[in-house]
PDB file as gemmi writes it, atoms N, CA and C in Angstrom:
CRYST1    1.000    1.000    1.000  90.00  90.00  90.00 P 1                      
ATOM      1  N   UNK A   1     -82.788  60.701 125.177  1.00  0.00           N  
ATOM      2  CA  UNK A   1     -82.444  61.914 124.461  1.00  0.00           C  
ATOM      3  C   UNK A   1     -81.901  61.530 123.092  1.00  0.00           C  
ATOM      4  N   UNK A   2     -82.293  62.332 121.942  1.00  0.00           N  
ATOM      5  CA  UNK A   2     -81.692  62.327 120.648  1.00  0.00           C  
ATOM      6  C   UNK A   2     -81.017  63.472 120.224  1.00  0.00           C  
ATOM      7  N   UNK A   3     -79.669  62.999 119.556  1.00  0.00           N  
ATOM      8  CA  UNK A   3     -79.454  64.164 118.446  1.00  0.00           C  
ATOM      9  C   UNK A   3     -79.664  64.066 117.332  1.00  0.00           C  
ATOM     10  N   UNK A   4     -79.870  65.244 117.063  1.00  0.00           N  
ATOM     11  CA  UNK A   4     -80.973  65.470 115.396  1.00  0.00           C  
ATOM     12  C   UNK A   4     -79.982  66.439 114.633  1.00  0.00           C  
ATOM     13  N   UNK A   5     -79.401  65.652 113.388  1.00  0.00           N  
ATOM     14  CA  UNK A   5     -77.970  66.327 112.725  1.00  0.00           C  
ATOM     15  C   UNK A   5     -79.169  66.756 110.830  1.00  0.00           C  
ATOM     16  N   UNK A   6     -79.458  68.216 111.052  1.00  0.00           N  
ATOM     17  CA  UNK A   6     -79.841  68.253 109.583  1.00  0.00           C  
ATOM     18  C   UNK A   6     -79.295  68.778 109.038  1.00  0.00           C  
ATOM     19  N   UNK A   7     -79.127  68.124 107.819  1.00  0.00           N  
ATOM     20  CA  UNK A   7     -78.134  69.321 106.770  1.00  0.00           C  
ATOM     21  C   UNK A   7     -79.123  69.718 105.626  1.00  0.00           C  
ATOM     22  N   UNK A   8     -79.030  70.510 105.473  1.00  0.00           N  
ATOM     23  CA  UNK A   8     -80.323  71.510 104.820  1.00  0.00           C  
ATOM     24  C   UNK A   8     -79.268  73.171 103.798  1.00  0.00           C  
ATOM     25  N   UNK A   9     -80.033  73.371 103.105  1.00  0.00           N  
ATOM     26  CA  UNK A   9     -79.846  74.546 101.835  1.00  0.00           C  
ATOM     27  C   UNK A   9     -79.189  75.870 103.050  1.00  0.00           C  
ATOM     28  N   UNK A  10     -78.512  76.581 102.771  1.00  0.00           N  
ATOM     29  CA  UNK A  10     -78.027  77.470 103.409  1.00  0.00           C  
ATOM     30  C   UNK A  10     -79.407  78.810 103.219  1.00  0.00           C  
ATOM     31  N   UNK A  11     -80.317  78.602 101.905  1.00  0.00           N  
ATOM     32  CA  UNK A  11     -81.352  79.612 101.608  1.00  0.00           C  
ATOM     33  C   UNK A  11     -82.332  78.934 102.936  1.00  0.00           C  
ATOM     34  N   UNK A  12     -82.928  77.704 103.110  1.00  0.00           N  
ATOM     35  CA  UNK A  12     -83.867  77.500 104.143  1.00  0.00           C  
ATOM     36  C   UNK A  12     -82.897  77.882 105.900  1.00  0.00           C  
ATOM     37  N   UNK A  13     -81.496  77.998 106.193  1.00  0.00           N  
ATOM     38  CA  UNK A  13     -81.163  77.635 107.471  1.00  0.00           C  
ATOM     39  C   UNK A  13     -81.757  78.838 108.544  1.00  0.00           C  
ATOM     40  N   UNK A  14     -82.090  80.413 107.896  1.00  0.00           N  
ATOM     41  CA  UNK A  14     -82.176  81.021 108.736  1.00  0.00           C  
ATOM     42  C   UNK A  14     -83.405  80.912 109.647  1.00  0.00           C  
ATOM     43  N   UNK A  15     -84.230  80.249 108.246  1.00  0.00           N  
ATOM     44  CA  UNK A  15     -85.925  80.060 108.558  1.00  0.00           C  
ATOM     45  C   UNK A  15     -85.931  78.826 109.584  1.00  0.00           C  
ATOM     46  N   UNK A  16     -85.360  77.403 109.189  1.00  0.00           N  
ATOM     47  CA  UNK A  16     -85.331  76.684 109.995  1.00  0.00           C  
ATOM     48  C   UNK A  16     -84.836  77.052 111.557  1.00  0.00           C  
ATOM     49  N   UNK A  17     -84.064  77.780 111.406  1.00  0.00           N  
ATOM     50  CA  UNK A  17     -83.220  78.124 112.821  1.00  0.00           C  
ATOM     51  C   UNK A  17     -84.195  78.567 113.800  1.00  0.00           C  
ATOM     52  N   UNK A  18     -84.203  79.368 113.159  1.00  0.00           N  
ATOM     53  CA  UNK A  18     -85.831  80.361 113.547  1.00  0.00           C  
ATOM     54  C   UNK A  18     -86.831  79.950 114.546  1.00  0.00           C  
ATOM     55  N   UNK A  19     -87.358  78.982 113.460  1.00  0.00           N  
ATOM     56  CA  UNK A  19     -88.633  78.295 113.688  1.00  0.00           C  
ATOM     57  C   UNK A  19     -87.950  77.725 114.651  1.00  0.00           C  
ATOM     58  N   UNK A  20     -87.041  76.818 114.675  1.00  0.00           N  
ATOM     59  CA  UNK A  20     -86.471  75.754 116.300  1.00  0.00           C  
ATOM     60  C   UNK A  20     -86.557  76.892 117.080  1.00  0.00           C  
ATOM     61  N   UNK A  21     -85.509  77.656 117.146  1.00  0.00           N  
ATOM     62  CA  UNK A  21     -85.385  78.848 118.022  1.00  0.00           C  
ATOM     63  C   UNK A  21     -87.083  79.329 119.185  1.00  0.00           C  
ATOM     64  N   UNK A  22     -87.864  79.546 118.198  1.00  0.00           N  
ATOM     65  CA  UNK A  22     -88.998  79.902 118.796  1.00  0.00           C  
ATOM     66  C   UNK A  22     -89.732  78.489 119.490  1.00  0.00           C  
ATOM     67  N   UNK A  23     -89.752  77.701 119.267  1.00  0.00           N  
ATOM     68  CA  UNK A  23     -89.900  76.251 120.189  1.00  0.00           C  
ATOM     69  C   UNK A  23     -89.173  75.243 120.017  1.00  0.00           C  
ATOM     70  N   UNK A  24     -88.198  76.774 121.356  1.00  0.00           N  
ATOM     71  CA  UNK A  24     -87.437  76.747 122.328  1.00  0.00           C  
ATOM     72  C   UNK A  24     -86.633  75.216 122.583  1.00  0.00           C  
ATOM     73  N   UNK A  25     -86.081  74.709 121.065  1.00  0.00           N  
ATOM     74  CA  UNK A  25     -85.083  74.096 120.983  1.00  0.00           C  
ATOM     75  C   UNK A  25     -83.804  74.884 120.545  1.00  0.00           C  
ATOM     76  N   UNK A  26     -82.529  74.967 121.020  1.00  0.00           N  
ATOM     77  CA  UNK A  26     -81.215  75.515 121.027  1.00  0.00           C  
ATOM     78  C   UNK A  26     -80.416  74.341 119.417  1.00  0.00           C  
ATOM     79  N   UNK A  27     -79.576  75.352 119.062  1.00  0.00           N  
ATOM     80  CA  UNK A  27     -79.544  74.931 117.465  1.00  0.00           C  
ATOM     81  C   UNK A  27     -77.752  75.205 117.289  1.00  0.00           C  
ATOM     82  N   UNK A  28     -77.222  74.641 117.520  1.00  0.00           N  
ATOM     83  CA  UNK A  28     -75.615  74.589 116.607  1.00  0.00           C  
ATOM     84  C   UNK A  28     -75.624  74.605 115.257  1.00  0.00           C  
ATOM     85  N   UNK A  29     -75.013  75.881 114.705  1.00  0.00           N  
ATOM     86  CA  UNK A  29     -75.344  75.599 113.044  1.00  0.00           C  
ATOM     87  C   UNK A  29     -73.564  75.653 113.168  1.00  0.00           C  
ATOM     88  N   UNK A  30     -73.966  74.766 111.429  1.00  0.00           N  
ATOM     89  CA  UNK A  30     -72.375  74.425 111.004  1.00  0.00           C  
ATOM     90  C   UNK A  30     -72.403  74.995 109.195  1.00  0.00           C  
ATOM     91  N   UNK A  31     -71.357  75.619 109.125  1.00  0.00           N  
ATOM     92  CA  UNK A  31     -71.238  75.950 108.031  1.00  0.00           C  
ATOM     93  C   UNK A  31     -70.331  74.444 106.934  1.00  0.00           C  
ATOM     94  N   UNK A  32     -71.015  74.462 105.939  1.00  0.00           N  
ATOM     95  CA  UNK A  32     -70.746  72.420 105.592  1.00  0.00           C  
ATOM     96  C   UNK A  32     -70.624  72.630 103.867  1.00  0.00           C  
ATOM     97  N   UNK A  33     -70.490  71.979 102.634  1.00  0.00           N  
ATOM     98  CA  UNK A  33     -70.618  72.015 101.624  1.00  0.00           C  
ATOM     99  C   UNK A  33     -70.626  70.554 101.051  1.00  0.00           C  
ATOM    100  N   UNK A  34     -71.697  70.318 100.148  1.00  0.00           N  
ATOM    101  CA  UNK A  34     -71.938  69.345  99.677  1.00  0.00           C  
ATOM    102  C   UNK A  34     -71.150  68.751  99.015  1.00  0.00           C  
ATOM    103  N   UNK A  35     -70.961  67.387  98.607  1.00  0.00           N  
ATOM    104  CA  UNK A  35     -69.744  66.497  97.626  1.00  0.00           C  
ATOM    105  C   UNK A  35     -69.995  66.564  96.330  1.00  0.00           C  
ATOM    106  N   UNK A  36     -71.305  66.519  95.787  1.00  0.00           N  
ATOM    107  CA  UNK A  36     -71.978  66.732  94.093  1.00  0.00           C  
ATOM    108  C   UNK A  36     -71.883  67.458  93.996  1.00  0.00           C  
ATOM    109  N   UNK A  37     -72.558  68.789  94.292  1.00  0.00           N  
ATOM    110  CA  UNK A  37     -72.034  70.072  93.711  1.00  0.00           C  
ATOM    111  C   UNK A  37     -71.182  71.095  93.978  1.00  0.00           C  
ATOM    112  N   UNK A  38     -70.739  70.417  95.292  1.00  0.00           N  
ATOM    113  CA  UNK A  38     -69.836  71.405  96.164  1.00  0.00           C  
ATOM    114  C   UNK A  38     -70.760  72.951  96.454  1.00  0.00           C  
ATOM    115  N   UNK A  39     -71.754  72.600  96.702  1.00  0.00           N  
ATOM    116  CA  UNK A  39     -72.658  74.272  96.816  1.00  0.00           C  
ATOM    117  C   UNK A  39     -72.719  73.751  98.568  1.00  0.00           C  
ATOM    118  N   UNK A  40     -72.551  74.762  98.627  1.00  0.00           N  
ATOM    119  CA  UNK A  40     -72.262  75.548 100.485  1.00  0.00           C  
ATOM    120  C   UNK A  40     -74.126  75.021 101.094  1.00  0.00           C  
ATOM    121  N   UNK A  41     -73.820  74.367 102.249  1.00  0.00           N  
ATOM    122  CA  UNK A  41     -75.124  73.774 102.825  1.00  0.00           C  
ATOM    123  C   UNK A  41     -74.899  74.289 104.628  1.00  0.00           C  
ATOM    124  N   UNK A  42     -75.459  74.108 105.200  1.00  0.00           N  
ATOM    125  CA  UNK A  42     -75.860  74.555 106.511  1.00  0.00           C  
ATOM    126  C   UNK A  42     -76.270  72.759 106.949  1.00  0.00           C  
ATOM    127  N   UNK A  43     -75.270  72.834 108.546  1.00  0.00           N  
ATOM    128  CA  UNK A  43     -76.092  72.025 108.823  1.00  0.00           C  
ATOM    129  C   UNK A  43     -75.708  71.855 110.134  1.00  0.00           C  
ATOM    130  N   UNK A  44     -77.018  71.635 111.058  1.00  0.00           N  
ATOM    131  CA  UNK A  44     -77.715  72.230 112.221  1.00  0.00           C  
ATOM    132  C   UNK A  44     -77.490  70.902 113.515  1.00  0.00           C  
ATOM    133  N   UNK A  45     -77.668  70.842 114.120  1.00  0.00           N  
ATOM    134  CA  UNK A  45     -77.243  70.048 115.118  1.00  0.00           C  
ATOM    135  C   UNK A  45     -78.082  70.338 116.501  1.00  0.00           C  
ATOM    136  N   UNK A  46     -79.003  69.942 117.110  1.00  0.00           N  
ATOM    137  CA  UNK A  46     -79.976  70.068 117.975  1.00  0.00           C  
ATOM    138  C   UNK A  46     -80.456  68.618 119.242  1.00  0.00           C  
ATOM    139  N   UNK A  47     -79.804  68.921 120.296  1.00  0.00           N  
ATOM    140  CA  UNK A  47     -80.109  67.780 121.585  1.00  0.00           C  
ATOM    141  C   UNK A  47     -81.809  67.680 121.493  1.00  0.00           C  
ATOM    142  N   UNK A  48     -82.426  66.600 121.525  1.00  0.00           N  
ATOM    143  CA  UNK A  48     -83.834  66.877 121.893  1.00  0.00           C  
ATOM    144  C   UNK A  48     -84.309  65.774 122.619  1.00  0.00           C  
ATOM    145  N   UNK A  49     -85.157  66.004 123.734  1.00  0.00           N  
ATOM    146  CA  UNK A  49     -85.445  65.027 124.408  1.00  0.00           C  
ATOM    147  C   UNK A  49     -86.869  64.008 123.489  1.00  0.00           C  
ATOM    148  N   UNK A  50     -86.658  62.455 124.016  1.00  0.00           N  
ATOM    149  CA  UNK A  50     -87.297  62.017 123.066  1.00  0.00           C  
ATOM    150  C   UNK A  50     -88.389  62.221 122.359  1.00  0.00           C  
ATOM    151  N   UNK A  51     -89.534  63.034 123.399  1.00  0.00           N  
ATOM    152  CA  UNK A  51     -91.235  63.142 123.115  1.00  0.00           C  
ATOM    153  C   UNK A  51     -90.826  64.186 122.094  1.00  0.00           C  
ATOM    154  N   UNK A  52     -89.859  65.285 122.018  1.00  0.00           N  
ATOM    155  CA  UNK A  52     -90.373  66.365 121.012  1.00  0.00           C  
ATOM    156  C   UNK A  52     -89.483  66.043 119.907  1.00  0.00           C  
ATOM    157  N   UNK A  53     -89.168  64.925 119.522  1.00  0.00           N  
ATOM    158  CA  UNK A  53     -88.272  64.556 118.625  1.00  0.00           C  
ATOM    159  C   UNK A  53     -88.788  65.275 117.319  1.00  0.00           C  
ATOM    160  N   UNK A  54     -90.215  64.518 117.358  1.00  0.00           N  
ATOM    161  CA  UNK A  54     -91.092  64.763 116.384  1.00  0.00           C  
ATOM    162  C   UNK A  54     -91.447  65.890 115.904  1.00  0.00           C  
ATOM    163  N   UNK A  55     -91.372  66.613 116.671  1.00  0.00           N  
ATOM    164  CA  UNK A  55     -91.917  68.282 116.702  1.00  0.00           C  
ATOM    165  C   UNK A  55     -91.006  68.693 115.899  1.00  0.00           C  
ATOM    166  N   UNK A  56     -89.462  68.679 116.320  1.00  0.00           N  
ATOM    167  CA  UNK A  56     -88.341  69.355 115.876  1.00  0.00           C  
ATOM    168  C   UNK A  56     -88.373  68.766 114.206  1.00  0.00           C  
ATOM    169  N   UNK A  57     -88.447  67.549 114.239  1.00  0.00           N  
ATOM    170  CA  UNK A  57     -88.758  67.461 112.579  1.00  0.00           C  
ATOM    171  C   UNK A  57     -89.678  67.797 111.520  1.00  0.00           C  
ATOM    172  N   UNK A  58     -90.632  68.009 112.473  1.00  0.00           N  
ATOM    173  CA  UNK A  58     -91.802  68.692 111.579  1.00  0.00           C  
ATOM    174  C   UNK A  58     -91.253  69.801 111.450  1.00  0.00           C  
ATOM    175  N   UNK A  59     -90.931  70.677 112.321  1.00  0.00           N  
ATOM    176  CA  UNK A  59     -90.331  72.130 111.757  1.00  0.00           C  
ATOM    177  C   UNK A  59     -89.451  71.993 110.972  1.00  0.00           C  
ATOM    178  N   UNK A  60     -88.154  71.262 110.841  1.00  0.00           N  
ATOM    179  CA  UNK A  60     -87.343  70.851 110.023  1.00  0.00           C  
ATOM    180  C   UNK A  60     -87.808  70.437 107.988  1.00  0.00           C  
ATOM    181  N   UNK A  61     -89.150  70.037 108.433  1.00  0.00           N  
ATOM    182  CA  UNK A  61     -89.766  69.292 106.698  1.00  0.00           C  
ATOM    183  C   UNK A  61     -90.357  70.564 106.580  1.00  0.00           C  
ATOM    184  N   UNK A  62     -90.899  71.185 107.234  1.00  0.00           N  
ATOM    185  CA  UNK A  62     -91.965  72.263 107.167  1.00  0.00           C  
ATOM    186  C   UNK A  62     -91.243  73.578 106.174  1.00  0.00           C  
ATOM    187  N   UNK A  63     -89.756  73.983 106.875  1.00  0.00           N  
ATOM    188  CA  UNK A  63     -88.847  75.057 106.431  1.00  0.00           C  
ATOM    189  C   UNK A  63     -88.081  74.378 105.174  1.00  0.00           C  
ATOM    190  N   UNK A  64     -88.117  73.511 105.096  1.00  0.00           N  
ATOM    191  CA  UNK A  64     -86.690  73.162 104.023  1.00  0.00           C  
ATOM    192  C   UNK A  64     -87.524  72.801 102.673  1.00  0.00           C  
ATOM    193  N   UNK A  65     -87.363  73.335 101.568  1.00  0.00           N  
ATOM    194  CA  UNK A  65     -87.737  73.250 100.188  1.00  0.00           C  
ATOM    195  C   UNK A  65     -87.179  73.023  99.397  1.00  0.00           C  
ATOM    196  N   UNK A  66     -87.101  71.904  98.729  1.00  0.00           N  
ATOM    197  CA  UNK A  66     -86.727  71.515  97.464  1.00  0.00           C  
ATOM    198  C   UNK A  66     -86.830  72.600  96.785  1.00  0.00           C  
ATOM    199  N   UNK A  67     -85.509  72.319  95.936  1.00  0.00           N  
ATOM    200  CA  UNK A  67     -85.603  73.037  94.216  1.00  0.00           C  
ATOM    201  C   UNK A  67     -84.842  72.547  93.581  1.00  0.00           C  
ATOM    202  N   UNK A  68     -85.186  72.877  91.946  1.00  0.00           N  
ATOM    203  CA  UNK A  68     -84.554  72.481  90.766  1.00  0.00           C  
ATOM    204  C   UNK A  68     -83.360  73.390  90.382  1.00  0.00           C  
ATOM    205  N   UNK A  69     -82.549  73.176  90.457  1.00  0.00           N  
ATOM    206  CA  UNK A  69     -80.712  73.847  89.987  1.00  0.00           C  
ATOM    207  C   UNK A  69     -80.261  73.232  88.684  1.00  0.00           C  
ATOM    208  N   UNK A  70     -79.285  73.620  87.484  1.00  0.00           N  
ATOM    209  CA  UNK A  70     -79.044  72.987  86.708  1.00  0.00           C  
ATOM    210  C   UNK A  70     -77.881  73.024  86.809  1.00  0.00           C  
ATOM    211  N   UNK A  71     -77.160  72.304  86.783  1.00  0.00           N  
ATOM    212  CA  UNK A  71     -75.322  71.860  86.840  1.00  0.00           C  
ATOM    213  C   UNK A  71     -75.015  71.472  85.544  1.00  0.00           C  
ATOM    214  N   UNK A  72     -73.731  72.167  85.829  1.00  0.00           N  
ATOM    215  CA  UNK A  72     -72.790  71.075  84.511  1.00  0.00           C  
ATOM    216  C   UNK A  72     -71.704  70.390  85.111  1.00  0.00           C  
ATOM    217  N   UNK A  73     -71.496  68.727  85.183  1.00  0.00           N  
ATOM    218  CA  UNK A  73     -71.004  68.202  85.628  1.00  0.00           C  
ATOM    219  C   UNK A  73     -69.785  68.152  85.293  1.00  0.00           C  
ATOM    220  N   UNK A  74     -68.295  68.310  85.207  1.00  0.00           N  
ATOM    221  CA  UNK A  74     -67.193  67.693  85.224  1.00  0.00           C  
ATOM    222  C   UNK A  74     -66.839  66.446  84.520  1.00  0.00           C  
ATOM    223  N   UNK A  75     -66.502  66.956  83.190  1.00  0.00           N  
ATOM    224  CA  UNK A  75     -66.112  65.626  82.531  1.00  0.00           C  
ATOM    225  C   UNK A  75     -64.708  64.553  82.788  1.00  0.00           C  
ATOM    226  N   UNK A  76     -64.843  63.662  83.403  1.00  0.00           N  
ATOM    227  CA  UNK A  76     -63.758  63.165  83.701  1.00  0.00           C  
ATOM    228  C   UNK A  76     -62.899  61.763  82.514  1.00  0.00           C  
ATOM    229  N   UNK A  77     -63.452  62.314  80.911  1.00  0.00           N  
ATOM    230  CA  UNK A  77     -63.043  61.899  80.175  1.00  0.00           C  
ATOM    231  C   UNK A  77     -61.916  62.601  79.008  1.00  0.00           C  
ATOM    232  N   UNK A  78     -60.719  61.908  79.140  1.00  0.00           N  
ATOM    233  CA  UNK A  78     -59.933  63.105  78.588  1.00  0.00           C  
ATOM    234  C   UNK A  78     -60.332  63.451  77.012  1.00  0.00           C  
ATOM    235  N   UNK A  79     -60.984  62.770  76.411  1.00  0.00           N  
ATOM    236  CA  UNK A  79     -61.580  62.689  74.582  1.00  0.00           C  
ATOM    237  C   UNK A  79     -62.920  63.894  74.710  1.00  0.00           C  
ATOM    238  N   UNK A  80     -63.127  64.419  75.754  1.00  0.00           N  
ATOM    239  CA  UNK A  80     -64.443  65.113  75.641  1.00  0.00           C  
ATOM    240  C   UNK A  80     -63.542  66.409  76.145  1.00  0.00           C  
ATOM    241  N   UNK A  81     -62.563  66.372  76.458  1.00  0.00           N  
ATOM    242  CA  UNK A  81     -61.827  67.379  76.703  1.00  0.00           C  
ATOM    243  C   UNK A  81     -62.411  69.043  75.741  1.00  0.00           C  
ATOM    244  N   UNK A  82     -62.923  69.842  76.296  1.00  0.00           N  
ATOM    245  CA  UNK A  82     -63.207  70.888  75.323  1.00  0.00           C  
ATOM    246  C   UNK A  82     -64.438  71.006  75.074  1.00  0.00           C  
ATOM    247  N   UNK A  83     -65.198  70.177  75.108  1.00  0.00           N  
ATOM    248  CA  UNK A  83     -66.520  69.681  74.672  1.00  0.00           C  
ATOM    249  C   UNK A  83     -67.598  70.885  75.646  1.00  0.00           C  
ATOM    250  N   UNK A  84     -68.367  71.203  75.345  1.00  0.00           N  
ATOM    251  CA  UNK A  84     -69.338  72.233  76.318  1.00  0.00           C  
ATOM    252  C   UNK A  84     -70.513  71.314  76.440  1.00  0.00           C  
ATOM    253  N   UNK A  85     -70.623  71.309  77.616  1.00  0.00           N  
ATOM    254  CA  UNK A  85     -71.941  70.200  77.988  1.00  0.00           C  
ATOM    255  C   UNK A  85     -72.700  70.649  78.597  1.00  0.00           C  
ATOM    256  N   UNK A  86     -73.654  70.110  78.436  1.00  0.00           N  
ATOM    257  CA  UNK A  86     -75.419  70.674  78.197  1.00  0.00           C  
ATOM    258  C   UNK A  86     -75.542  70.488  80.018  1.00  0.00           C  
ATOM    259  N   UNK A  87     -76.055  71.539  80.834  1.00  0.00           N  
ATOM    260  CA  UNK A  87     -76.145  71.529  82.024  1.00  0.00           C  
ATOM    261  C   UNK A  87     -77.351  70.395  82.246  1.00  0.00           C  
ATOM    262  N   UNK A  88     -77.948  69.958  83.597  1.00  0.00           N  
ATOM    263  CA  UNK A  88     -78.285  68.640  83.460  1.00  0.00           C  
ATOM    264  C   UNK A  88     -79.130  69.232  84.478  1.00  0.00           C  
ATOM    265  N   UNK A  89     -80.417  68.950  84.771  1.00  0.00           N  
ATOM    266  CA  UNK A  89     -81.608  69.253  85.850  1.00  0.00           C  
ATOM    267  C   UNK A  89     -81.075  68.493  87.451  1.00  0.00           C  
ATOM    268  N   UNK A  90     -81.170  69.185  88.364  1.00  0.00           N  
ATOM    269  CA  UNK A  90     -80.238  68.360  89.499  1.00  0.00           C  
ATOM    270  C   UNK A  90     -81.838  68.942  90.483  1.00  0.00           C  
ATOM    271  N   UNK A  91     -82.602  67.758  91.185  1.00  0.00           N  
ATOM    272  CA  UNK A  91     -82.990  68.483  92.528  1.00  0.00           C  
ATOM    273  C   UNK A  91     -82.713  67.950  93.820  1.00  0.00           C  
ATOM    274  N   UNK A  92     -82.385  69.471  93.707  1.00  0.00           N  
ATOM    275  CA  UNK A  92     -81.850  69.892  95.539  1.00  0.00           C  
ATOM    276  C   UNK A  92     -82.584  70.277  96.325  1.00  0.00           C  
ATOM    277  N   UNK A  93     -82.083  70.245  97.914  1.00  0.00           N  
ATOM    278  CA  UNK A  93     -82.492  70.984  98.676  1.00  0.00           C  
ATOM    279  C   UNK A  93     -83.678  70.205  99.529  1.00  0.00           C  
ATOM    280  N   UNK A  94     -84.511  70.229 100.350  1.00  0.00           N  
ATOM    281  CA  UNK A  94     -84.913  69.560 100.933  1.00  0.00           C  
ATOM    282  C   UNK A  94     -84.336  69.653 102.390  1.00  0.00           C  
ATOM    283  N   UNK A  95     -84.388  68.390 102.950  1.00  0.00           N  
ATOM    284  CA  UNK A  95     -83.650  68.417 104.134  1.00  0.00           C  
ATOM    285  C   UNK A  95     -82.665  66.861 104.255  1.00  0.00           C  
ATOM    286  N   UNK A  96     -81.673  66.592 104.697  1.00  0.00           N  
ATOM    287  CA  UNK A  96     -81.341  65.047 105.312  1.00  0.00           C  
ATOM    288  C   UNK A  96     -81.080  65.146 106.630  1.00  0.00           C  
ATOM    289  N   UNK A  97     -81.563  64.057 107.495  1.00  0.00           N  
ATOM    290  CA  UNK A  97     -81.925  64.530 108.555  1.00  0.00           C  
ATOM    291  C   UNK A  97     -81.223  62.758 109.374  1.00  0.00           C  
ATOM    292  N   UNK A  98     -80.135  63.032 110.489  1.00  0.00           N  
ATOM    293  CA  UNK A  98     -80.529  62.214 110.937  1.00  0.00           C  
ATOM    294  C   UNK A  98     -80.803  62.138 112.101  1.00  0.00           C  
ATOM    295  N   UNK A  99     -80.925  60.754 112.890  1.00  0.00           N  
ATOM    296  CA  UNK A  99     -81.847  61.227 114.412  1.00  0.00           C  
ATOM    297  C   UNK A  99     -80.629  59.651 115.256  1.00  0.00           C  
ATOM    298  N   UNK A 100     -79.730  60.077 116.141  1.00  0.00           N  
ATOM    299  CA  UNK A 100     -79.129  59.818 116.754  1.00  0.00           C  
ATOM    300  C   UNK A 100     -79.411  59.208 118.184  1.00  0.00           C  
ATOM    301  N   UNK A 101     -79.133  58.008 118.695  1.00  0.00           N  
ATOM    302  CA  UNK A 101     -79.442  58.091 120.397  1.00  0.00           C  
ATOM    303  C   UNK A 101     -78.190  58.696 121.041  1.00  0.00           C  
ATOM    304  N   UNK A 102     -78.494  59.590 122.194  1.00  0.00           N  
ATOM    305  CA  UNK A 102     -77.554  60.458 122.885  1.00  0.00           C  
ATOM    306  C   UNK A 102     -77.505  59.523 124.567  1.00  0.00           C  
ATOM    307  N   UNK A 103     -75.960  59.134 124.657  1.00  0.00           N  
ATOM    308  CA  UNK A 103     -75.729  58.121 125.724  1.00  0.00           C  
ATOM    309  C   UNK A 103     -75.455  58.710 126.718  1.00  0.00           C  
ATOM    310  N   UNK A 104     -74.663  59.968 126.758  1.00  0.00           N  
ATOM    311  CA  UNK A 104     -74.934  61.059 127.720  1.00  0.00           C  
ATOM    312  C   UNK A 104     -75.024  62.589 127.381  1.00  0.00           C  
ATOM    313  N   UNK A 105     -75.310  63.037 128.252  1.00  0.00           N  
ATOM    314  CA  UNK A 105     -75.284  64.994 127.215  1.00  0.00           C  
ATOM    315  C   UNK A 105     -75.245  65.639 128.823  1.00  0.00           C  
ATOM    316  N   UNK A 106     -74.253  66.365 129.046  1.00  0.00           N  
ATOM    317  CA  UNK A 106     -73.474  67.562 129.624  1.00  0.00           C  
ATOM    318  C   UNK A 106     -73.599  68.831 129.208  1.00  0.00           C  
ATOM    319  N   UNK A 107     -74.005  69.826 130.064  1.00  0.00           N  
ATOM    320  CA  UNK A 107     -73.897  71.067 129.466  1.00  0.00           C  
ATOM    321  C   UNK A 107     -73.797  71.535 131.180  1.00  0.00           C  
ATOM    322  N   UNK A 108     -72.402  72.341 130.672  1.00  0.00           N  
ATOM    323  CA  UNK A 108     -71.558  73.298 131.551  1.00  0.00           C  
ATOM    324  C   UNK A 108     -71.750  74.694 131.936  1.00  0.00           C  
TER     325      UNK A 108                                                      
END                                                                             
């Protein structure tokens, strides 16, 4: 058995959910926020036995879409203090995905 921890765009989680949902994998979502931009992410948590590992990730690449966001980063120089800086092309979104071995799994 694996656990499969994705953290994915809060715009793709309902679709991803979804899609698991309908083959009939069970889905823990976690409400999470990223460290670079601090923008609010979703991220999902799913037991799967080994053969459909694969499956569950294909639905996972299938729902989650990249996009282009533009940020303005945080100057952490005190001489630029004031300074208005040019927002910067950032792409996001996608999926990170990881895939865990599960040593035991209980459900009550």
């Amino acid at each position: 058995m694996k656990l499969i921890i994705a953290i994915i765009q809060d715009e793709d989680a309902s679709e991803v959910i979804s899609h698991l949902n309908e083959a009939k994998f069970q889905v823990t979502r976690l409400s999470t926020k990223g460290g670079f931009l601090r923008a609010g992410n979703t991220t999902i948590m799913t037991g799967v036995e080994d053969e459909k590992v694969e499956g569950a990730l294909k639905i996972i690449e299938e729902n989650s879409k990249a996009r282009t966001q533009y940020a303005t980063l945080p100057s952490s120089c005190g001489a630029m203090h004031g300074l208005i800086l040019a927002p910067i092309e950032v792409k996001v979104g996608g999926a990170t995905v990881f895939v865990l071995d599960v040593e035991q799994f209980h459900k009550y």
